[in-house]
DRENZA-894615 format. One line per 10 residues: number of its first residue (from 1); their letters; for each residue y, z, x of C-alpha. Coordinates in steps of 0.2 Angstrom, whole numbers, plus 5000, padded with zeros to 4 digits. Layout:
NUM) a) Y Z X  ...
end
This chain:
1) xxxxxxxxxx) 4998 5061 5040  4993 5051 5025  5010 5055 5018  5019 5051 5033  5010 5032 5032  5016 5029 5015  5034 5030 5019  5030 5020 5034  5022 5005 5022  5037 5007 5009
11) xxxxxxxxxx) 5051 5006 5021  5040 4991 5030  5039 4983 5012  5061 4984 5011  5062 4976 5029  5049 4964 5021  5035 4966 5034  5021 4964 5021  5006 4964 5035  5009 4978 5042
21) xxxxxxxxxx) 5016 4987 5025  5000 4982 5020  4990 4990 5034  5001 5007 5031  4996 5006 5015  4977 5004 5017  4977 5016 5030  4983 5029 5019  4970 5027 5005  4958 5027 5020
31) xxxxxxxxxx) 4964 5044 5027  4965 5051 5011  4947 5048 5003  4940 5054 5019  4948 5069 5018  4938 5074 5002  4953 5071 4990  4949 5060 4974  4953 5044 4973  4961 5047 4957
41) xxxxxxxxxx) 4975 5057 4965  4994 5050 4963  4996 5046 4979  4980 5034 4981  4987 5028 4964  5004 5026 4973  4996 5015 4988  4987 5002 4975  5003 5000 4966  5012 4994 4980
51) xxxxxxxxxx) 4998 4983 4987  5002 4976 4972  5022 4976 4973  5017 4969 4991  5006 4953 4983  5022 4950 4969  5036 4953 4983  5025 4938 4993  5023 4925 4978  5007 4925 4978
61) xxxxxx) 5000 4925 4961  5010 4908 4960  5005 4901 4976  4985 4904 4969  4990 4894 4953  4991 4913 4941
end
């Protein structure tokens, strides 16, 4: 299932649907700790990188001034 979000969230991020890539995104981190597996697996690593892909893709840093 976890897995199965993450693809959700990346294709979400091409059709630039950023909320609800971002909720995929979350959701999969979420799944996957509670599951037992470490927080330092690649696919948790995976879902933080592209929440941050997700903050560039929207211009935020520039919009905070960064």
């Amino acid at each position: 299932m976890p897995d199965t979000l993450f693809v959700l969230g990346t294709i979400d991020r091409k059709e630039h649907k950023y909320e609800r890539a971002t909720r995929h995104f979350h959701k999969t981190m979420s799944l996957w700790q509670a599951s037992g597996q470490m927080a330092s697996h690649p696919l948790d690593i995976s879902c933080i990188y592209r929440l941050g892909c997700l903050v560039l893709d929207q211009g935020m840093p520039k919009q905070h001034g960064k």
